[in-house]
N, C-alpha and C positions, 0 to 999 in steps of 0.2 A: 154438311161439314160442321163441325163445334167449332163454337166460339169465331164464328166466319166474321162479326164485325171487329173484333179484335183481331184478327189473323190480317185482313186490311186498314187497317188502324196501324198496324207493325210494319207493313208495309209501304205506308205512307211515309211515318216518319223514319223510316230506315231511306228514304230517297231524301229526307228534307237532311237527315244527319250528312251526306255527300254533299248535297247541294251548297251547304252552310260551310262546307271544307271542315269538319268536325273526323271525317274518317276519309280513307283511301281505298281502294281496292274491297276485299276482303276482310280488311282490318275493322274490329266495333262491334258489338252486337246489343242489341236490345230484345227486351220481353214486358210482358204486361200481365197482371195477374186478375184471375175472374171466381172469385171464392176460393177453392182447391185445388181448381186448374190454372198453369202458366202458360201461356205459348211464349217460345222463343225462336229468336231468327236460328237459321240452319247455321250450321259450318261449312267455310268452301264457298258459298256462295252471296258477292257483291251485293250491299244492301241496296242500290237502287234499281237492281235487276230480281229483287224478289218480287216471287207471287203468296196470294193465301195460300195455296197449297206446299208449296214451299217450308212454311214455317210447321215445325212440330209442337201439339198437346202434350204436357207430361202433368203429372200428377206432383205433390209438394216431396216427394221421395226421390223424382228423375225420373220415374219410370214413363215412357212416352204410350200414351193411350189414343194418339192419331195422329198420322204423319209418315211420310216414307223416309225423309231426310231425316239423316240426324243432326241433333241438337248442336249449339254454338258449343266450344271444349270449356266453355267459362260458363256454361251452366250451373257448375258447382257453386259459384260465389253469388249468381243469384238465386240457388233454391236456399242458400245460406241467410240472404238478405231478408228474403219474403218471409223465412221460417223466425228473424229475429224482430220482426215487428211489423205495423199494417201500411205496410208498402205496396202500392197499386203498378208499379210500374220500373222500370230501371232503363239506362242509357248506359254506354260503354263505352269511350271514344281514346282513343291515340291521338288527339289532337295537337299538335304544334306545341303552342306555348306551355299549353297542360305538363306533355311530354319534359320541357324544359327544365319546368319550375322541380316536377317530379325528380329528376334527376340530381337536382341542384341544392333543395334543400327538403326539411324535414316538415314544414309547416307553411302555406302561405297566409301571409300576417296581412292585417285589414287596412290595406293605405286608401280603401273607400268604402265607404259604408254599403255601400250594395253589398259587399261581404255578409250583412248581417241575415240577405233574406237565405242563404244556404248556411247558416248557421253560425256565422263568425269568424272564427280561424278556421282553415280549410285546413285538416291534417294530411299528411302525408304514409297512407301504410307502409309499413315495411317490404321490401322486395320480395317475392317469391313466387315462384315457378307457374305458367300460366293453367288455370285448368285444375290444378292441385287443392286437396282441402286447406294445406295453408295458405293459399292466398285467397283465398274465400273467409276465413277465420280473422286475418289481416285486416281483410276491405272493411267484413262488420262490424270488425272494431271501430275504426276509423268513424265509420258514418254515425256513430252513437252520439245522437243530438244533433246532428246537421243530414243536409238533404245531399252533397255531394263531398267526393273525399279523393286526393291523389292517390297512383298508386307508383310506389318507387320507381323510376327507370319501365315506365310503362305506359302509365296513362290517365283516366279520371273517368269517374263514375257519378251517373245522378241519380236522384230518386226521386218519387211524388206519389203524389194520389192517381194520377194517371200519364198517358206518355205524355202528353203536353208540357205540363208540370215538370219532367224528369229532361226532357230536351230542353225546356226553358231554363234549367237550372246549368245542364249541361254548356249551353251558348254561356250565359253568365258566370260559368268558371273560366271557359278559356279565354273570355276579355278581361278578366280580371287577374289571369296569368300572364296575358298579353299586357295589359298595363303596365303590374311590377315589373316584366320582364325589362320594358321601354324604359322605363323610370329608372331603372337599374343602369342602365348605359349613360345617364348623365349627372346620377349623384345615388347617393343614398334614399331611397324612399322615406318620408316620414311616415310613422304608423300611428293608426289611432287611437287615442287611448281608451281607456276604461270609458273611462266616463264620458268620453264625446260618446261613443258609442250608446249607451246609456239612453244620454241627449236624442237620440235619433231612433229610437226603438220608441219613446215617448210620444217623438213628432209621430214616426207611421202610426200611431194606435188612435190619431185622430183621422187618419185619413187614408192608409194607406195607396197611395198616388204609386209609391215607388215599385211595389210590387207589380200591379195591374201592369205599367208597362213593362215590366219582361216576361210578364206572360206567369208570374208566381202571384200565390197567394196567402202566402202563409209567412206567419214573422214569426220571432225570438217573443216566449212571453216575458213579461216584466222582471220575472224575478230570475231569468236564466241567465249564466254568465258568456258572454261574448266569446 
């Protein structure tokens, strides 16, 4: 079997995405990339009921080179993802609050600094149709400088160097949508500014503490804007 320790790998964390209430049913898909080859979870079938053989190899074009299942229908937006830069890995979730925020507005603004380790304002892509080139076109817009991105009236997406990374990033958005969501039911959020921000990209670059616990590793460099 190729790529069999990545094939279980996607299968693991496609049960931790259920477990962690991140997906429902059928809904989500993740994949992980091994030089030229991606595996992605199938379509149709519950992430925490997958096997290795389950998940299908395709090539950076689509083209599936081992596998009987076919591929997740949101393939397109991550062979879009992989081909726009050195992305090791993607998460896909419908998540609750994600879903919320997606719907509700156009960007989630940073009322906490953990915002900064997925890149700072979380944009929100435009809506469009699932599976289709332009919502693949959308999402890698979106993710241009940040590791995870909303998608209108749909859902949220992470990225990393590997699944770990791309789940870590994934949990850390929907508590972070969960937050504003909460904060929103009994005032106005305050958001933070430039320059705290700033403030706090300085601290982690002594020590990054903040990262390690959510399982990321990677910051904002100094001269990038929040």
């Amino acid at each position: 079997m190729r790529l069999a320790d990545e094939r279980a790998a996607l299968c693991d964390t496609g049960r931790r995405m259920v477990e962690t209430g991140l997906v429902l049913g059928t809904a989500g898909n993740l994949s992980v990339r091994s030089g030229d080859l991606v595996t992605v979870s199938p379509g149709g079938v519950a992430l925490d009921e997958l096997t290795p053989a389950d998940c299908p190899v395709l090539d950076l074009s689509g083209e599936v080179v081992e596998g009987v299942r076919a591929p997740s229908s949101e393939t397109p937006m991550h062979l879009a993802i992989y081909r726009a830069g050195p992305t090791g890995a993607i998460v896909h979730t419908h998540s609750s609050y994600a879903v919320v925020v997606s719907a509700t507005h156009t960007e989630l603004p940073p009322i906490h600094y953990n915002a900064l380790l997925l890149g700072g304002v979380v944009r929100v892509a435009p809506y469009a149709t699932y599976g289709t080139p332009e919502l693949a076109a959308h999402v890698t817009a979106a993710l241009e400088g940040r590791q995870a991105a909303l998608m209108q009236n749909h859902g949220a997406v992470a990225i990393g160097p590997g699944l770990e990374q791309a789940l870590a990033g994934a949990r850390l958005l929907e508590w972070l949508c969960q937050v504003y969501v909460q904060a929103k039911t009994i005032g106005e959020p305050r958001v933070l500014s430039e320059d705290e921000l700033i403030a706090v990209i300085g601290r982690a670059l002594q020590g990054q503490e903040t990262g390690t616990r959510w399982g990321l590793t990677s910051s904002p460099a100094p001269g990038d804007r929040p």
